[in-house]
Backbone bond lengths (Angstrom), bond angles and torsions (degrees), N, CA, C in turn:
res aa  C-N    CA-C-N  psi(-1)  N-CA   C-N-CA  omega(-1)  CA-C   N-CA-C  phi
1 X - - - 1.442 - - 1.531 108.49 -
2 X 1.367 110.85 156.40 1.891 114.07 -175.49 1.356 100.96 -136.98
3 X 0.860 102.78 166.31 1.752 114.44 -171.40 1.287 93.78 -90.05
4 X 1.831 118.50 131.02 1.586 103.15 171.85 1.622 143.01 -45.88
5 X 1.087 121.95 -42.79 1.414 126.00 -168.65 1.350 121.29 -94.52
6 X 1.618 118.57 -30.69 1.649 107.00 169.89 1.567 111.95 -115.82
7 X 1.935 120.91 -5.16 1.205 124.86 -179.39 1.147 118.60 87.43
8 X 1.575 140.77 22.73 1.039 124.03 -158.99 1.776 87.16 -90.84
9 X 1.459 119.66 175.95 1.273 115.48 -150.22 1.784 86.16 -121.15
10 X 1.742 100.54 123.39 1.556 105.35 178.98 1.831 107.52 -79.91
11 X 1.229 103.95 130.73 1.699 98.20 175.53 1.562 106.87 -80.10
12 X 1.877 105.18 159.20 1.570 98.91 -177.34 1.579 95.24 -109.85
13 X 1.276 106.16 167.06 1.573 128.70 -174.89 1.626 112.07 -33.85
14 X 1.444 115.16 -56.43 1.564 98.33 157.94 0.955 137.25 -56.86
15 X 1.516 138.08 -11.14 1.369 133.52 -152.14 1.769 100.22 -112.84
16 X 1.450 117.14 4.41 1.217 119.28 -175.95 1.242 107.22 -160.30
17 X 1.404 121.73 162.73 1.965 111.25 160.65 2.053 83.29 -117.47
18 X 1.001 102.54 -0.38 1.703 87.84 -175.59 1.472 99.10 -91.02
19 X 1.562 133.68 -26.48 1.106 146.87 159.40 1.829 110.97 36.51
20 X 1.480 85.16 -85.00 1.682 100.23 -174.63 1.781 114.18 -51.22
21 X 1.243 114.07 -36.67 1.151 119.66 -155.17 2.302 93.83 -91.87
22 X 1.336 103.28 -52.64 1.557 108.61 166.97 2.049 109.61 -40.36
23 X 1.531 104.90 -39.11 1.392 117.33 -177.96 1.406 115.31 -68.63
24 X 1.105 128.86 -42.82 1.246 151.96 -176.39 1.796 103.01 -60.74
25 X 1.407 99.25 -67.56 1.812 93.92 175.81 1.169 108.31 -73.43
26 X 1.191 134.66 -37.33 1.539 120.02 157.25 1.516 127.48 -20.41
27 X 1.421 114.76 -67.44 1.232 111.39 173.30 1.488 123.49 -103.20
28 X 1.607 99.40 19.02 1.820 96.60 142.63 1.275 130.33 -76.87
29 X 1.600 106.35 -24.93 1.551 140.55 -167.05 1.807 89.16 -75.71
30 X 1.358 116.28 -37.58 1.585 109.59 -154.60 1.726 74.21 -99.57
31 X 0.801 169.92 -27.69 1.350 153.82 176.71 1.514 120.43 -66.28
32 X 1.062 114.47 -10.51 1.554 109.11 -177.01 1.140 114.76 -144.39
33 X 1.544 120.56 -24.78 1.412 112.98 163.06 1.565 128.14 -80.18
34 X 1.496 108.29 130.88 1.161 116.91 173.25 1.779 110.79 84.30
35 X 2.071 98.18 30.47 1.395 98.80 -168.28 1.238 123.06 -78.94
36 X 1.264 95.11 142.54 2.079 117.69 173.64 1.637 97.02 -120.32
37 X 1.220 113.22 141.00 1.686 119.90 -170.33 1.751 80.47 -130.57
38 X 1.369 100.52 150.89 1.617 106.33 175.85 1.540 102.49 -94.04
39 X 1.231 146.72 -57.84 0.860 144.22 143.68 2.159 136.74 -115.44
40 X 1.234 118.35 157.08 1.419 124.16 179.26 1.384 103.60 -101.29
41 X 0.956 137.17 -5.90 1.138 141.77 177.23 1.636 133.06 -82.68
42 X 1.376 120.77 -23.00 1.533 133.67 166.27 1.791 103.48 -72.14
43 X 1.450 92.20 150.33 1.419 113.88 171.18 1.139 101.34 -142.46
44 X 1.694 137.69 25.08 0.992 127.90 173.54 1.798 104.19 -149.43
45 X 1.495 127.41 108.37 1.636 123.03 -143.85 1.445 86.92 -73.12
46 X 1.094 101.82 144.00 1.092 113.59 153.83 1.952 134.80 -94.85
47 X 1.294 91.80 175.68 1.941 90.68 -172.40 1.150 101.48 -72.70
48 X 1.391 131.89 119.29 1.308 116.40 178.83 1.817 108.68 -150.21
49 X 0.939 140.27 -170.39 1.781 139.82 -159.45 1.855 94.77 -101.25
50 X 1.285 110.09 151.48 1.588 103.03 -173.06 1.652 95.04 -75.04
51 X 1.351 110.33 149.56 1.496 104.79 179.68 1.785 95.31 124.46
52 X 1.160 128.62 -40.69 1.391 110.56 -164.75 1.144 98.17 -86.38
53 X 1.326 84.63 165.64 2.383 101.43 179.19 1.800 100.33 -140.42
54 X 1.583 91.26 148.24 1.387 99.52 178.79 1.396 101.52 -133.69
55 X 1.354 124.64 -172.88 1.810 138.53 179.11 1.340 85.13 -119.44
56 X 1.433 116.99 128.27 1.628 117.20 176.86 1.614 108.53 -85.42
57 X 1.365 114.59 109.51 1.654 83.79 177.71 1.301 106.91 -96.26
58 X 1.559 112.03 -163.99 1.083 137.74 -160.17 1.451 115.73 -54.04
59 X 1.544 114.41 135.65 1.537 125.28 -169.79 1.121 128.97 61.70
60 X 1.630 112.10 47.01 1.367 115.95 -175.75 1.258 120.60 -67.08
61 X 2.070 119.87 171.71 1.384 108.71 -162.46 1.766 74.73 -140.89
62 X 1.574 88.68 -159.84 1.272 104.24 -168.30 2.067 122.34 27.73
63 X 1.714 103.30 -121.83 1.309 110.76 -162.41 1.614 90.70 -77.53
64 X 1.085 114.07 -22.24 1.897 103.96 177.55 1.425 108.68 -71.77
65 X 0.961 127.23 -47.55 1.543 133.28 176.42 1.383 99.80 -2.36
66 X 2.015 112.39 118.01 1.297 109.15 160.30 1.696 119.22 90.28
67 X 1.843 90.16 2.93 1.320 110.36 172.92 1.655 122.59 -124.79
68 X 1.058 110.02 -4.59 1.706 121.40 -173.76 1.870 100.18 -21.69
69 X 0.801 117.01 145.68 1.497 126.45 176.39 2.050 124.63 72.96
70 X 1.761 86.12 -12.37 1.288 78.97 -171.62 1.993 104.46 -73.91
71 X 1.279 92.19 -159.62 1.739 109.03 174.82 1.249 106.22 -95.49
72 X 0.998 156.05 112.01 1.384 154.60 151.31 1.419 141.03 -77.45
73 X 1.628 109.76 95.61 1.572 96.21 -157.65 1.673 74.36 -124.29
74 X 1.925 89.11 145.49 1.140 126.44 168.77 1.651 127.24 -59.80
75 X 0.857 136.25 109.31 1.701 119.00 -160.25 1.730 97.67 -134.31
76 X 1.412 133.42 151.39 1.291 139.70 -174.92 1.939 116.64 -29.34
77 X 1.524 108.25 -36.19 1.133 108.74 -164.40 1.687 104.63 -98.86
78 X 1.297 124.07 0.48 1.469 129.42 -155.65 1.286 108.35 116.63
79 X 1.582 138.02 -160.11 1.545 151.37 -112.45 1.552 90.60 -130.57
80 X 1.214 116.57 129.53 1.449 110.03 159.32 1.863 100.35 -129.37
81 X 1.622 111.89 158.04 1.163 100.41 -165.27 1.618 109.74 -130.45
82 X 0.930 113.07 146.59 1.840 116.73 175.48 1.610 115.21 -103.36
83 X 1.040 124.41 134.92 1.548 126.53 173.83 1.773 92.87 -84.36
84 X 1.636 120.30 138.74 1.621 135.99 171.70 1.100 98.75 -47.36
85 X 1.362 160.72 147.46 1.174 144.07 101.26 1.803 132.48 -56.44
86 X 0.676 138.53 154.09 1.491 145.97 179.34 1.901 103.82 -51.48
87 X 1.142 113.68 121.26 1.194 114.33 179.71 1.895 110.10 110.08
88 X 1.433 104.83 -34.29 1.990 93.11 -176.69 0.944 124.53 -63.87
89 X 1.383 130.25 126.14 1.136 144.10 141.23 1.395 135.67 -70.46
90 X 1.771 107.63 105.24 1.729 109.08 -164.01 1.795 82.46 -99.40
91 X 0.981 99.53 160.55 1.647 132.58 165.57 2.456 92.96 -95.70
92 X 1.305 104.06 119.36 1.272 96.83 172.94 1.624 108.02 -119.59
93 X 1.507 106.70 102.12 1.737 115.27 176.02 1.106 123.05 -15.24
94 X 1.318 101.67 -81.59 1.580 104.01 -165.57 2.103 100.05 -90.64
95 X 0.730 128.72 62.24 1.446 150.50 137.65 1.199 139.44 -113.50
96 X 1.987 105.77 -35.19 0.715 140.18 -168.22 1.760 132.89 24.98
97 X 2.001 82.64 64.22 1.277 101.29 172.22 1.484 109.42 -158.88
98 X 1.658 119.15 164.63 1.233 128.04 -171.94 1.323 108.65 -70.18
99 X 1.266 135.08 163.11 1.492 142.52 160.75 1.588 106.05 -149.18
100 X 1.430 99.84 132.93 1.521 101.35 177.90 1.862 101.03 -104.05
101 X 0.832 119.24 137.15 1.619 153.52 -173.42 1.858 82.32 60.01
102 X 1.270 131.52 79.30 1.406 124.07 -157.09 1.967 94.16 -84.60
103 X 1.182 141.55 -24.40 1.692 135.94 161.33 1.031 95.98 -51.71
104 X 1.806 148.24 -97.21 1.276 134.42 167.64 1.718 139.36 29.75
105 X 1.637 101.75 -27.51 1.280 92.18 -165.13 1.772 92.74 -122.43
106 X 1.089 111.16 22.61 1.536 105.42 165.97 1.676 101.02 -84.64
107 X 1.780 94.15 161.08 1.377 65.32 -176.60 1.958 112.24 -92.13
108 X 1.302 130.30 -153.22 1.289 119.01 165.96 1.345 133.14 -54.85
């Protein structure tokens, strides 16, 4: 199995006892590197395939709740989330343009 977006290759339960934890940065690694967000504009997640990431904006509901600004990538079990750091550059889909620290520019 590979992590959707950059491929890095998930190991299975025999092939490690560190497994879970090698898996884990794996698809932290596939969440932010080489990011494209489909849109910054939802505050409410939508249904979507594990693998996508969004910029939560402002006044989120449901499973975002308590995340506005973070990264939001979709993963098998539900939403896991990244805080921007200084320096990222997301690619944003449906804008279809770059933004560097692209959460950042909502306003407060």
């Amino acid at each position: 199995m590979k992590t959707p977006n950059i491929e890095l290759p998930e190991l299975s339960q025999s092939e490690s006892p560190a497994y879970l934890n090698l898996n884990d940065g794996f698809r932290a690694l596939d969440a932010i590197v080489q990011l494209t967000v489909e849109s910054r504009s939802l505050s409410t997640p939508p249904t979507v395939e594990q693998g996508a990431r969004y910029i939560v904006a402002a006044g989120p509901t449901g499973a975002w709740i308590g995340h506005a600004r973070h990264v939001a990538y979709k993963t098998a079990s539900g939403w896991d989330f990244r805080t921007p750091r200084k320096g990222w550059v997301a690619f944003v889909t449906d804008e279809e343009e770059d933004d560097v620290h692209a959460a950042l520019r909502y306003p407060a």
